[in-house]
Backbone as CSV, one residue per row, in Angstrom:
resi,resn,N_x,N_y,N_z,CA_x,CA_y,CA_z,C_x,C_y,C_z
1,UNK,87.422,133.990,70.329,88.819,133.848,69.910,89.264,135.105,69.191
2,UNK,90.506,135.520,69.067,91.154,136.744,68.887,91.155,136.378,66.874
3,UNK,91.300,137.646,66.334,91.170,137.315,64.502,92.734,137.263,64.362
4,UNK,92.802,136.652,63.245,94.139,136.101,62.473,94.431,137.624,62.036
5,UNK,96.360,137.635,62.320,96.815,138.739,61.435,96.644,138.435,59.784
6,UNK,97.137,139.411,59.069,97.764,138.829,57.951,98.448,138.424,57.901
7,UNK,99.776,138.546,58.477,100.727,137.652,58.340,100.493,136.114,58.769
8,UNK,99.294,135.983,60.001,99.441,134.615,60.003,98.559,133.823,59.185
9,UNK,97.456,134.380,58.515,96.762,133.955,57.112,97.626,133.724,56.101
10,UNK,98.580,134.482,56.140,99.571,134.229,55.005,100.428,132.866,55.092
11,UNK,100.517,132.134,56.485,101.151,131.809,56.596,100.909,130.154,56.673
12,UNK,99.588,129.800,57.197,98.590,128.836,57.275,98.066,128.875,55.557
13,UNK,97.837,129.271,54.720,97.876,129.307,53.202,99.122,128.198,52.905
14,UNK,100.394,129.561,53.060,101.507,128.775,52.760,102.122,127.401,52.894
15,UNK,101.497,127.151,54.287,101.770,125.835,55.010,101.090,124.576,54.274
16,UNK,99.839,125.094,53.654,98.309,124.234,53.134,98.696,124.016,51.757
17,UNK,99.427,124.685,51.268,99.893,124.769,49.841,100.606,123.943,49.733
18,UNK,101.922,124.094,50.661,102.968,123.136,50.757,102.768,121.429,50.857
19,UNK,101.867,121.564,52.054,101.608,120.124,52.533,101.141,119.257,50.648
20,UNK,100.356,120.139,49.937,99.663,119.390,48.894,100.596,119.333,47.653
21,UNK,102.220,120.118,47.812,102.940,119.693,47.003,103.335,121.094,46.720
22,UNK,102.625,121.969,46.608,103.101,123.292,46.036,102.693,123.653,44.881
23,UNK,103.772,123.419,43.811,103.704,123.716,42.624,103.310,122.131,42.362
24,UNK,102.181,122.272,40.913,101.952,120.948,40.707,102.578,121.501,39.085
25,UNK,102.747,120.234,38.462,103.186,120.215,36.762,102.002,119.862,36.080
26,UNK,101.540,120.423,35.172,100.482,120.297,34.296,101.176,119.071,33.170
27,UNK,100.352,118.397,32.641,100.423,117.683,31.298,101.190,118.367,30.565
28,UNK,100.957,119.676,30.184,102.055,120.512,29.413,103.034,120.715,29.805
29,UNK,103.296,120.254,31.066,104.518,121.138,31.191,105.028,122.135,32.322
30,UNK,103.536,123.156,32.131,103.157,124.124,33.046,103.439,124.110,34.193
31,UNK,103.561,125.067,35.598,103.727,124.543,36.678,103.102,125.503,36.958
32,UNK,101.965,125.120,38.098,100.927,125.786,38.866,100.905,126.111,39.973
33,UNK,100.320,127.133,41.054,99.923,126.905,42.397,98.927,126.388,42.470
34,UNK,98.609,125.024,42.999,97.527,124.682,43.371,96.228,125.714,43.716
35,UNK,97.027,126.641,44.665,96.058,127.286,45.576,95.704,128.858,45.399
36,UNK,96.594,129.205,44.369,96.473,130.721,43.443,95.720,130.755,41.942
37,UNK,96.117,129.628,41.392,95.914,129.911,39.748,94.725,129.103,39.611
38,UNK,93.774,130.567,39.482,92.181,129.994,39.295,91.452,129.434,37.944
39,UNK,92.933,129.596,36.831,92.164,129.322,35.461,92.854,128.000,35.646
40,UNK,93.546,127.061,36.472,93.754,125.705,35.950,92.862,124.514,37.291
41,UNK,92.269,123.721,36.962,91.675,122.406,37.928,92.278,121.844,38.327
42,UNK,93.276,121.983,39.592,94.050,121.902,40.416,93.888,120.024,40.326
43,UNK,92.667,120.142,40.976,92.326,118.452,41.023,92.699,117.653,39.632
44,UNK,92.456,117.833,38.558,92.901,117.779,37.526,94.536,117.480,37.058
45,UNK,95.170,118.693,37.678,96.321,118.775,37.269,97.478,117.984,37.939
46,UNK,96.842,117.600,39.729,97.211,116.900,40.802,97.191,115.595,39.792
47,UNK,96.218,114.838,39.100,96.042,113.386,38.774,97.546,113.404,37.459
48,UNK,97.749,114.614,37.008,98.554,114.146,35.512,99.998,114.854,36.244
49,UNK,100.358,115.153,37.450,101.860,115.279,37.678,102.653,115.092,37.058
50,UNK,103.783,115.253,36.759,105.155,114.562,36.380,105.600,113.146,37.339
51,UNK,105.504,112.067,37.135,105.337,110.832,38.097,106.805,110.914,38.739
52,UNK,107.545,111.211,37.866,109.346,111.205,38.417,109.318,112.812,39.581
53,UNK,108.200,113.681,39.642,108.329,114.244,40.581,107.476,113.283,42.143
54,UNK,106.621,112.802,41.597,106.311,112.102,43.219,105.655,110.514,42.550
55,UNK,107.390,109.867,42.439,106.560,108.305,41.880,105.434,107.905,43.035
56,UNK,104.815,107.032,41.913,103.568,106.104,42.576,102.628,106.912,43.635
57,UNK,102.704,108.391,43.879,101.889,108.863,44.596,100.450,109.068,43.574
58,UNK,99.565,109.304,44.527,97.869,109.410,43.956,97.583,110.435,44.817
59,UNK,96.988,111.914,44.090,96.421,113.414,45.108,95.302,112.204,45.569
60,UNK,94.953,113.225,46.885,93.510,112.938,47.693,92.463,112.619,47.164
61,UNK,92.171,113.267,46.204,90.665,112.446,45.114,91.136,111.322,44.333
62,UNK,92.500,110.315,44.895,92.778,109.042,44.111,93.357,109.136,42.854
63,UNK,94.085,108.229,42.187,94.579,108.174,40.926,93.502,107.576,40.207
64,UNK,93.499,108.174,38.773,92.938,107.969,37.468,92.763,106.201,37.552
65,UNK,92.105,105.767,36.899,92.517,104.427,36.587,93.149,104.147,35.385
66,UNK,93.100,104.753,34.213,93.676,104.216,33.210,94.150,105.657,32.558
67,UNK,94.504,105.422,31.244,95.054,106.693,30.275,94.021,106.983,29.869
68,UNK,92.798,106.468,29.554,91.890,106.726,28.890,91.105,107.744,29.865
69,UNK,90.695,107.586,31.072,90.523,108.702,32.350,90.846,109.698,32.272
70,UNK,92.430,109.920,32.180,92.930,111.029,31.968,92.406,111.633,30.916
71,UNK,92.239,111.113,29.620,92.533,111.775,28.695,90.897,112.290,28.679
72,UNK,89.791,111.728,28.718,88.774,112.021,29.503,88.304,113.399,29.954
73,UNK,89.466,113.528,31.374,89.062,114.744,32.121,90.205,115.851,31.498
74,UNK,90.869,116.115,30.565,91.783,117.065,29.890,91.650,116.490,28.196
75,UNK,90.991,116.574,27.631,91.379,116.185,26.146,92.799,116.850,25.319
76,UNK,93.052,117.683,25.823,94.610,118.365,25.359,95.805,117.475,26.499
77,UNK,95.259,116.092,27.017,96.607,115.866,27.512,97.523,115.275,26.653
78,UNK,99.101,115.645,27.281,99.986,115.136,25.380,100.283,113.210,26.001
79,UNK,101.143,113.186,25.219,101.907,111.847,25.501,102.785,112.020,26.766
80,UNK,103.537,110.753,27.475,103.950,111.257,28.785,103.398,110.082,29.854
81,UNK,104.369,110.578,31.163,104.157,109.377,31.906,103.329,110.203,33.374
82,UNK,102.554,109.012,33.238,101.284,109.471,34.650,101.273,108.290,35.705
83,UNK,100.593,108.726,36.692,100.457,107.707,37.751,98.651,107.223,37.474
84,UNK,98.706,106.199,37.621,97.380,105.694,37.637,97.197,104.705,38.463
85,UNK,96.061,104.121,38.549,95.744,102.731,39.847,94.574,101.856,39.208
86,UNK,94.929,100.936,38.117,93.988,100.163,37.422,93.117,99.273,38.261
87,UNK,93.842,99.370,39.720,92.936,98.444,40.564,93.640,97.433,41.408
88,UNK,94.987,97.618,41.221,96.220,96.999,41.864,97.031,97.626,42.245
89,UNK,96.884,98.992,42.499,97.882,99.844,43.076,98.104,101.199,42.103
90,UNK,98.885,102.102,42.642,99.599,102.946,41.908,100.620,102.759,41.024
91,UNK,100.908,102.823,39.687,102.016,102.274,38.831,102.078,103.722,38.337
92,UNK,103.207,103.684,37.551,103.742,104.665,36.804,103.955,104.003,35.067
93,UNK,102.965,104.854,34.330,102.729,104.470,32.900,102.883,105.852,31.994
94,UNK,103.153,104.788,30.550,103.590,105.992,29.533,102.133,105.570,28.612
95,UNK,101.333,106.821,29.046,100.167,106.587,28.211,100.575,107.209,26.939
96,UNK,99.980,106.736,25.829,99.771,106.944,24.490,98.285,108.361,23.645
97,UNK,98.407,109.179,23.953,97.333,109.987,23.695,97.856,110.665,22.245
98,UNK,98.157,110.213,21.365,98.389,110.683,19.905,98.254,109.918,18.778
99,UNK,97.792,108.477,19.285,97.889,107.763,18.333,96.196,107.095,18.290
100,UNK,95.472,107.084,17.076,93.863,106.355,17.357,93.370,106.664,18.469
101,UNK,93.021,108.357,18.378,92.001,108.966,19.297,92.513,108.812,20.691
102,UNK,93.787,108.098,20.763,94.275,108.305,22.603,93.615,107.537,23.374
103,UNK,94.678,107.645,24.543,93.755,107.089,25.800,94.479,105.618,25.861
104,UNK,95.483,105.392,25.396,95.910,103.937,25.661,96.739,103.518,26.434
105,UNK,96.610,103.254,27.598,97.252,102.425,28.534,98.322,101.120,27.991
106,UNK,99.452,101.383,28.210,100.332,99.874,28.002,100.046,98.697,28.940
107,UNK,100.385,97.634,28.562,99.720,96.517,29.399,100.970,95.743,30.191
108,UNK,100.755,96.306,30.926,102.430,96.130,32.081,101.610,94.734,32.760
109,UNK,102.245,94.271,33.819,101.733,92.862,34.273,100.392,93.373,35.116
110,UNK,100.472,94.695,35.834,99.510,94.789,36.802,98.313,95.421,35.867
111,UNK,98.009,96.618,34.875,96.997,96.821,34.294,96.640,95.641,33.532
112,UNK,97.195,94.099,33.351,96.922,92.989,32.660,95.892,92.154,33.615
113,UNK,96.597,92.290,34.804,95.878,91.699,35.950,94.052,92.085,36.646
114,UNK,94.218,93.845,36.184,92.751,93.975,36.764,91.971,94.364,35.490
115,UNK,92.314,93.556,34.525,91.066,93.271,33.692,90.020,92.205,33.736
116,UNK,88.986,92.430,33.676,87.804,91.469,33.679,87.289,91.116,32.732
117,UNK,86.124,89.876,33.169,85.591,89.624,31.511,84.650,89.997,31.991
118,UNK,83.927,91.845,31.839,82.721,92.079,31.331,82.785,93.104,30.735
119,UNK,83.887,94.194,31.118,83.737,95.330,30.575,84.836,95.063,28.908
120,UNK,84.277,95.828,28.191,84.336,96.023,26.431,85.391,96.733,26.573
121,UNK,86.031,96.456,26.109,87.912,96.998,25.525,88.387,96.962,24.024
122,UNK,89.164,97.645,23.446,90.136,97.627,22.633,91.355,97.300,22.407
123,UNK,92.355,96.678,22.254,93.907,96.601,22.233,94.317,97.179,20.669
124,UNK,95.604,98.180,21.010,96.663,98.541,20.265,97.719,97.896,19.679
125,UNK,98.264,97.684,19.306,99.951,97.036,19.008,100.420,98.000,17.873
126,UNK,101.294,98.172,18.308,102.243,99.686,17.762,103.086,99.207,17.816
127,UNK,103.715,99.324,16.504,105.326,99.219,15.729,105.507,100.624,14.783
128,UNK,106.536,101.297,15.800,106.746,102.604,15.155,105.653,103.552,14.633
129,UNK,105.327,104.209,13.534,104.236,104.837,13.748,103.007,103.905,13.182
130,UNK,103.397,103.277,12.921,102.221,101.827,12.565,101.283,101.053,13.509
131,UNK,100.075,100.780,13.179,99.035,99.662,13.865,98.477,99.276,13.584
132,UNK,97.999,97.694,14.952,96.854,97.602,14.509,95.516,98.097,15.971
133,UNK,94.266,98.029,15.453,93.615,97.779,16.607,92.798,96.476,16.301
134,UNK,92.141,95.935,17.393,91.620,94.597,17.380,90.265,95.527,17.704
135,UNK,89.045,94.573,17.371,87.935,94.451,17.491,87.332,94.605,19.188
136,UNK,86.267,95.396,19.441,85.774,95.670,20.665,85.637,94.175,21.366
137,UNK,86.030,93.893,22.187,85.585,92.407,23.352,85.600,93.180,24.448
138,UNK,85.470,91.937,25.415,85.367,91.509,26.970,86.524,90.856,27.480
139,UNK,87.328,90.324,26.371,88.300,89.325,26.146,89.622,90.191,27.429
140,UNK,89.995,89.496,28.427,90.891,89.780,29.019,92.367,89.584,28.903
141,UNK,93.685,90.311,28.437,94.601,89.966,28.109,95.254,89.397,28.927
142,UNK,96.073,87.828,29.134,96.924,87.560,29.745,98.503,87.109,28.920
143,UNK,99.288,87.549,29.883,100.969,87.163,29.613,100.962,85.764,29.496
144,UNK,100.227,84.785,30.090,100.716,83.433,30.059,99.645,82.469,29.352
145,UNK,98.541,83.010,28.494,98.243,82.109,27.960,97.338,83.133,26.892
146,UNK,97.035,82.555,25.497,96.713,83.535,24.399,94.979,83.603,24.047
147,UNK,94.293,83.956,23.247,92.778,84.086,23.277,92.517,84.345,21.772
148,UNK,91.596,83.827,21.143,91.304,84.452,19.259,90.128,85.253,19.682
149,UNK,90.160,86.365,18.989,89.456,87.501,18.801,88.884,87.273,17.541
150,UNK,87.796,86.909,16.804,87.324,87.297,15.632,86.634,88.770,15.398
151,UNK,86.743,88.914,14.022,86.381,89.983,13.708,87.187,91.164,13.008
152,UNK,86.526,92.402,12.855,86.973,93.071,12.245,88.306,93.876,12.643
153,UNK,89.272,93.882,11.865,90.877,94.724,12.660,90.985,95.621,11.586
154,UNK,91.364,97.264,12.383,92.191,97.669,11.749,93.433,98.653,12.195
155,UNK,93.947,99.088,10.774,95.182,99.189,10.986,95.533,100.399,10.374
156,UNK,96.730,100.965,10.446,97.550,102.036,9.683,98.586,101.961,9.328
157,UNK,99.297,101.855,7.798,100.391,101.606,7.460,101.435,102.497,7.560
158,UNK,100.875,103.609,7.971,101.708,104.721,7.825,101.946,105.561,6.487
159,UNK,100.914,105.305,6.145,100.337,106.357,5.068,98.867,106.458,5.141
160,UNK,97.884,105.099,4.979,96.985,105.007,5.104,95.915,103.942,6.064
161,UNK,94.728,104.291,6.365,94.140,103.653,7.676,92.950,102.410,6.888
162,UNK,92.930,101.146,6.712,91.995,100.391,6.394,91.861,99.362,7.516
163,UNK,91.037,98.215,6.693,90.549,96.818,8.098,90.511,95.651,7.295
164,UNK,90.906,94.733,7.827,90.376,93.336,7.224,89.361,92.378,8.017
165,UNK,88.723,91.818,7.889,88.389,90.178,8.732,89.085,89.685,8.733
166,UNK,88.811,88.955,10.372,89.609,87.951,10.492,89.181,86.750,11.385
167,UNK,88.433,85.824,10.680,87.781,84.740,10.985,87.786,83.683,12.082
168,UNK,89.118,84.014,11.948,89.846,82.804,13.219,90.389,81.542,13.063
169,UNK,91.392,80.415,13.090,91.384,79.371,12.773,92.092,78.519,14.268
170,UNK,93.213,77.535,13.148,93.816,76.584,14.636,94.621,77.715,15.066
171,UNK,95.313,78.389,14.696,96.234,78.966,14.847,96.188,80.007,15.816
172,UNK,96.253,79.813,16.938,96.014,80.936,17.784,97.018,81.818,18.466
173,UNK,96.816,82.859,19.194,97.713,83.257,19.995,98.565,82.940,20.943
174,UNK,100.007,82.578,21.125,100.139,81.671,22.418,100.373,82.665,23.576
175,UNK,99.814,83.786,23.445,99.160,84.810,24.659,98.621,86.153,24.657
176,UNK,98.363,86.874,25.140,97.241,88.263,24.725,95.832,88.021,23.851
177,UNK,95.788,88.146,23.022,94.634,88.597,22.783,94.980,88.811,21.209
178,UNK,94.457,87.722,20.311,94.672,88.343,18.402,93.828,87.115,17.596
179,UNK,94.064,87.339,16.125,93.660,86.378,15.553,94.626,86.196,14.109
180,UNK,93.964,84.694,13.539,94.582,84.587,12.480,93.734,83.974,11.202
181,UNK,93.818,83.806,10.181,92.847,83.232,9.488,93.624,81.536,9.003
182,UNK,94.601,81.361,9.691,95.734,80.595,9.443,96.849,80.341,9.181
183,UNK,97.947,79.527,9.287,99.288,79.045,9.214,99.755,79.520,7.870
184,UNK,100.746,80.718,7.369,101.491,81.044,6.497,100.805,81.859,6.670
185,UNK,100.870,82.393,5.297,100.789,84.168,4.898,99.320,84.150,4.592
186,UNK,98.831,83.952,5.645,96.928,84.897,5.654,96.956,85.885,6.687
187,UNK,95.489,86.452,6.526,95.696,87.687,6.777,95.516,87.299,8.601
188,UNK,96.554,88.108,9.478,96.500,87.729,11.172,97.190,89.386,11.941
189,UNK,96.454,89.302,12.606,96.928,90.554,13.912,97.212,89.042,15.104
190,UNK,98.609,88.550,15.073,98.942,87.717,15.989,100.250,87.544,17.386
191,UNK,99.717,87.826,18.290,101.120,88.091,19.173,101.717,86.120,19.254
192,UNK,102.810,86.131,19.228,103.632,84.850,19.123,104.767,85.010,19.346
193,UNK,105.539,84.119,19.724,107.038,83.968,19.804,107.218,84.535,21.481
194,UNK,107.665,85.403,20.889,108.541,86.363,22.155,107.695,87.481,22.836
195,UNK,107.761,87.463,24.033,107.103,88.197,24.872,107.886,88.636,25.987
196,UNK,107.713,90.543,26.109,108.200,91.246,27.236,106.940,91.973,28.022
197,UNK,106.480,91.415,29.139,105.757,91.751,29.987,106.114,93.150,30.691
198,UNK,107.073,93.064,31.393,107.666,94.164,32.064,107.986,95.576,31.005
199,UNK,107.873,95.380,29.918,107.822,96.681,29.163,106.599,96.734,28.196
200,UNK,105.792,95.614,28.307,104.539,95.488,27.010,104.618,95.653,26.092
201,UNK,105.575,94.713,25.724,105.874,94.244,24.430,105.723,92.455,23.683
202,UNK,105.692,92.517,22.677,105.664,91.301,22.702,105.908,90.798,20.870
203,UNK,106.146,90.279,20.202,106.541,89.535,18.829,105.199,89.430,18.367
204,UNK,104.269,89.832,17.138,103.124,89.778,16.566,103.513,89.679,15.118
205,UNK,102.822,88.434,14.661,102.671,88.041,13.249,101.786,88.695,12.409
206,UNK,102.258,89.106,11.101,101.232,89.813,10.501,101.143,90.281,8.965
207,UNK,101.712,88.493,8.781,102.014,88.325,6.941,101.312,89.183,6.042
208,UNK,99.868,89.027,6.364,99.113,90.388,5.524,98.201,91.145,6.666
209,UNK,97.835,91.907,6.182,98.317,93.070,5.199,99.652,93.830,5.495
210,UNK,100.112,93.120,6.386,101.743,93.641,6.858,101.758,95.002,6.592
211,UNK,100.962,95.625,7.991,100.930,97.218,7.833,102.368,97.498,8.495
212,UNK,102.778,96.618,9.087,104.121,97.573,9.886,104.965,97.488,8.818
213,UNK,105.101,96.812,7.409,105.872,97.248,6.405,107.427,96.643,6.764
214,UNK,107.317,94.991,7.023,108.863,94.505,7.060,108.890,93.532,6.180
215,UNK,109.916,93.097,6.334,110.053,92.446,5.053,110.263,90.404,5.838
216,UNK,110.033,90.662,6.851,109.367,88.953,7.793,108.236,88.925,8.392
217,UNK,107.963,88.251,8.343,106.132,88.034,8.817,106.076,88.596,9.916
218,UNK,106.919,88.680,10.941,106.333,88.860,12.532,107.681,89.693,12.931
219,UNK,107.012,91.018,13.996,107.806,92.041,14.246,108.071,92.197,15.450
220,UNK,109.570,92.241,16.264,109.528,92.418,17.810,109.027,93.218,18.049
221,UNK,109.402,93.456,19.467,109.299,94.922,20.137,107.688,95.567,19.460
222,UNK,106.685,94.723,19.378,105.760,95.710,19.199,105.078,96.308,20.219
223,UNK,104.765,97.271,20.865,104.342,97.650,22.087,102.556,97.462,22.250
224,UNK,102.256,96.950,22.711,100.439,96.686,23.480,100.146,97.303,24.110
225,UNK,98.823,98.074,24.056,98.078,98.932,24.619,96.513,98.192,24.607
226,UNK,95.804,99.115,26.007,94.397,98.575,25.716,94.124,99.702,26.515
227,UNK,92.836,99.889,26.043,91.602,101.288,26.185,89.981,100.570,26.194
């Protein structure tokens, strides 16, 4: 067979570049050639796109499964929305990487769905720059029915980071994943009342130590995460 000009090397490049998107967007920001810029991991940078440039797509080596993945294979990734595939598809999520070491996935209906009971997890609940975290389980979060977590929680008031026990009583969650030590003002990390699935949110009680700092026991709009 006859050898390639340059121009048509140049041109089969160009074509190969294109097909894979071109310019990809880094976590920062950045925008790369895949197929020129040898100081960034193309493969890498393919998984953390800008999702509003190619929703719900996944590069050829597959989407991440969670935020915690990501944050994983780039430890400088910021906050921001990625594509991932918890095991039900490609979704588009606003992972949390600034708050308690990162890596937290929100719990939309479908990352709720491909959780199991074997692998060990964490959950978040964030109210403004405030939290809590719950105790390591297996415990799988669902939207339609609730679970007690005993054990140790903690939290940040937004000044400072401590934990309480929390034993467990009648009083349980009427969905996700929390605990309480009982009815009135003891100490509880408790989701109740009101619940928004479609944005992962949900109403959590939390008379003491009332780190989110209100002045009623239980706070909307707190947002849920799990890692």
């Amino acid at each position: 067979m006859g050898t390639i000009s340059a121009f048509s090397a140049f041109f089969i490049a160009t074509v190969a570049v294109g097909a894979c998107g071109g310019l990809l967007e880094t976590g920062s920001g950045r925008r790369v050639d895949a197929g020129v810029d040898a100081g960034v991991d193309a493969g890498v940078d393919a998984r953390r796109r800008d999702a509003s440039r190619d929703a719900n797509a996944c590069p050829s080596r597959g989407c991440p499964a969670s935020c915690a993945t990501i944050l994983a294979e780039d430890a400088g990734t910021p906050d921001g929305t990625y594509v991932i595939d918890p095991g039900t598809g490609p979704i588009q999520v606003a992972c949390l990487m600034s708050v308690d070491g990162g890596g937290w996935t929100p719990l939309l209906p479908p990352v709720a769905a491909a959780l199991d009971t074997v692998t060990s997890r964490v959950y978040l609940y964030v109210y403004g720059t405030t939290w809590y975290e719950a105790p390591a389980s297996t415990l799988a979060w669902s939207w339609s029915s609730g679970q007690q977590l005993t054990g140790t929680y903690s939290y940040f008031n937004g000044m400072t980071a401590s934990s309480y026990p929390c034993a467990g009583s009648s009083e349980v969650p009427q969905f996700g994943v929390g605990c309480s030590d009982g009815p009135g003002p003891t100490f509880k990390t408790l989701p109740y009342y009101t619940e928004d699935p479609t944005d992962a949110q949900c109403e959590v009680c939390q008379d003491h130590p009332n780190a989110f700092g209100i002045t009623v026991a239980c706070a909307t709009g707190v947002a849920v995460y799990v890692r």
